[in-house]
C-alpha positions as CSV (number, residue, x, y, z in Angstrom):
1,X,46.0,187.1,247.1
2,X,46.0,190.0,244.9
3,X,43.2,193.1,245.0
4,X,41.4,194.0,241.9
5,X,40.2,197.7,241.5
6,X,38.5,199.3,238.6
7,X,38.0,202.8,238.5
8,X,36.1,205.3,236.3
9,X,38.1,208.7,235.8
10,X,36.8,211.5,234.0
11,X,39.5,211.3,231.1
12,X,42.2,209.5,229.8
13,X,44.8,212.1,231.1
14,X,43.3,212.0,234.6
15,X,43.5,207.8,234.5
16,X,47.1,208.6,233.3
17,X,47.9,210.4,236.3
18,X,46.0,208.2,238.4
19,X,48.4,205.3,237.1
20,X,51.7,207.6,237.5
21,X,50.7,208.1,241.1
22,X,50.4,204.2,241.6
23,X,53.8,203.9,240.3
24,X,55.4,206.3,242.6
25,X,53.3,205.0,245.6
26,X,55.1,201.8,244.4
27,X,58.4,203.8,244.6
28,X,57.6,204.8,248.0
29,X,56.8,200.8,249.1
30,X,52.8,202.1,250.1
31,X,51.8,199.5,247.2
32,X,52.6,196.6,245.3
33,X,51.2,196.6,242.0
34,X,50.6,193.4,239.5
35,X,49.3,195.4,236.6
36,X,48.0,198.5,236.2
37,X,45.9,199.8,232.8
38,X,43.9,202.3,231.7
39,X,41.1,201.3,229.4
40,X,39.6,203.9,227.0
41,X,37.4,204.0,223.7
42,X,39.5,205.8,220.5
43,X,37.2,207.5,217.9
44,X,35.4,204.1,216.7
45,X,34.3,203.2,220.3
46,X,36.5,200.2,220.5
47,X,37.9,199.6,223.8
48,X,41.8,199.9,223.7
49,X,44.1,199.1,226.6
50,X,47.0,201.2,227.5
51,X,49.2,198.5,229.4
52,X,52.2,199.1,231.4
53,X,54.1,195.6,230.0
54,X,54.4,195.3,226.3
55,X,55.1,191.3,226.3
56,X,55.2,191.4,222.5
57,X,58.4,193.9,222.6
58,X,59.4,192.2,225.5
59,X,59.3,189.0,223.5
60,X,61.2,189.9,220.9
61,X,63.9,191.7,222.5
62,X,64.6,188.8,224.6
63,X,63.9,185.9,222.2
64,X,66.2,188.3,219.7
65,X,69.1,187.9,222.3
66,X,68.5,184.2,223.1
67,X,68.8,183.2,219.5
68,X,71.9,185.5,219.1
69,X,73.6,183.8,222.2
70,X,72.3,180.1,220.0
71,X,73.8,181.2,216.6
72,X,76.9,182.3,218.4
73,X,77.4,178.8,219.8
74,X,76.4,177.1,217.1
75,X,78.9,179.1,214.5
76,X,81.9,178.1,216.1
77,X,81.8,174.4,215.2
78,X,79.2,174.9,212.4
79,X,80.9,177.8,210.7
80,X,78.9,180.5,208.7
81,X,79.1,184.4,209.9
82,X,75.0,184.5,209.1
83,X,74.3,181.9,211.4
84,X,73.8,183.9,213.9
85,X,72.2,186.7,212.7
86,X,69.2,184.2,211.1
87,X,68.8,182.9,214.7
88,X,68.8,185.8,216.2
89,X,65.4,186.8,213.8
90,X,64.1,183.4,214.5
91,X,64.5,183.8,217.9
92,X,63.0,187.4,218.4
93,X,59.9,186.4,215.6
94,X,59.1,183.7,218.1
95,X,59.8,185.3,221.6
96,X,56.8,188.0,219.7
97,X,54.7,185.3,219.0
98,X,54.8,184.0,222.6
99,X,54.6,187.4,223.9
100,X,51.3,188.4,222.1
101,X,49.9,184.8,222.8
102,X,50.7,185.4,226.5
103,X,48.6,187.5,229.0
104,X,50.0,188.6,232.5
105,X,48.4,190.3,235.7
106,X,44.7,191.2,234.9
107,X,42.6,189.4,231.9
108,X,42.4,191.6,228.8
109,X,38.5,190.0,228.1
110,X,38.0,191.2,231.4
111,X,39.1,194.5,230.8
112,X,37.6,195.0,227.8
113,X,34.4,193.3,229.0
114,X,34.6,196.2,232.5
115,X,35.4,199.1,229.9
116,X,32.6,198.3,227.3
117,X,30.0,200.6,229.3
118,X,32.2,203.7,229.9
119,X,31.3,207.0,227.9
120,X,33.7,208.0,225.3
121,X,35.3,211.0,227.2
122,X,35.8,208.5,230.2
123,X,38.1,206.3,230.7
124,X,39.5,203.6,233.4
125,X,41.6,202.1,235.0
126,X,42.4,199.3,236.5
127,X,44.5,198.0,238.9
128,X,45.4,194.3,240.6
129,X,47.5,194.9,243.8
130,X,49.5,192.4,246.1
131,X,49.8,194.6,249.3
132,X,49.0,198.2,250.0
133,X,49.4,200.6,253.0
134,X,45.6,201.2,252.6
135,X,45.2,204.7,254.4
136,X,48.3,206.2,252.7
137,X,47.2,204.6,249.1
138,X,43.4,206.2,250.2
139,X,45.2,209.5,250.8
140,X,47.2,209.8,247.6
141,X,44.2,209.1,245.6
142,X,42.0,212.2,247.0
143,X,42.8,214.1,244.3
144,X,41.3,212.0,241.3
145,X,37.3,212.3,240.7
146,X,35.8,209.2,239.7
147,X,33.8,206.6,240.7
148,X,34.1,202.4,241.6
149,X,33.7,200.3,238.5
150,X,34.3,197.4,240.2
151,X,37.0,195.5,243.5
152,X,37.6,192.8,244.8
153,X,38.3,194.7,248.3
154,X,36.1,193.6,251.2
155,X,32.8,195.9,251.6
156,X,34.5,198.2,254.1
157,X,37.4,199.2,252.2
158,X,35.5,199.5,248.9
159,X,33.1,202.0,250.8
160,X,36.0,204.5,252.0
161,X,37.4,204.2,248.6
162,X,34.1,205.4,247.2
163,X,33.9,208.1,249.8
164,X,37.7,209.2,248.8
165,X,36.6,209.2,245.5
166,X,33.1,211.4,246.0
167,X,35.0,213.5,248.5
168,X,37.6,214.8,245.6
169,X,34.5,215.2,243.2
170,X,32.8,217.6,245.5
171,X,35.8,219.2,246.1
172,X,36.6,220.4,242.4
173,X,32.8,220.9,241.8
């Protein structure tokens, strides 16, 4: 079962870091990650999400090469040099369409919905995690300031990631 944590950073860049040092903690096998976004509010105070997966380009791309492979196929018997060109648009405007329709890892309702409350200089981020080596992740995240928007971790764990997290604010006070 996966781990949800939400965190509030003190900026977009420092949530961007945050999320960098995820990835290379996933480089080094400390941590598996689902998803990981940071969650900010642009100039209007809508809440926009900064995903690592973009399923709509993904989408495309791959229902663009499916449909080429189709109209390939279907050219040689069928005939027609367009033919697969025309089902290689088909095939990435739908693979798009299923890609923006789907969602993967953490709920974007739920994300929004976590990130509504955060101050406009703030922003969040979150992160849904299979497996973790919880004292090294704890030690590679004592350089970010912040505070615990929300986890699913058991109280223990959730209360030495808010001490990590105070620790590195009174530190850069």
């Amino acid at each position: 079962m996966s781990d949800l944590i939400a965190l509030v950073l003190d900026s977009r860049e420092q949530a961007q870091e945050a999320r960098l040092e995820f990835m290379k903690m996933q480089q080094e096998h400390l941590v598996e990650l689902e998803d990981c976004v940071v969650a900010y509010k642009d100039d209007t105070g809508e809440v926009k999400l900064d995903q690592t997966i973009n399923l709509t380009a993904t989408g495309a791309a791959s229902g663009g090469f499916w449909g080429l492979f189709l109209g390939f196929l279907l050219a040689i018997p069928f005939g027609g040099p367009l033919l697969p060109i025309i089902t290689a648009v088909f095939g990435a405007g739908f693979g798009a369409l299923s890609g923006s329709l789907s969602d993967y890892g953490i709920d974007d309702d739920m994300m929004k919905e976590l990130s509504a409350d955060i101050d406009q200089s703030k922003a969040a981020l979150l992160v849904l995690i299979r497996k973790a080596t919880t004292d090294k992740v704890l030690d590679h995240l004592r350089q970010f300031r912040g505070k615990v928007l929300k986890t699913s971790l058991s109280h223990e764990l959730d209360t030495k990631l808010q001490e990590v997290l105070a620790q590195a604010k009174a530190v850069s006070s």
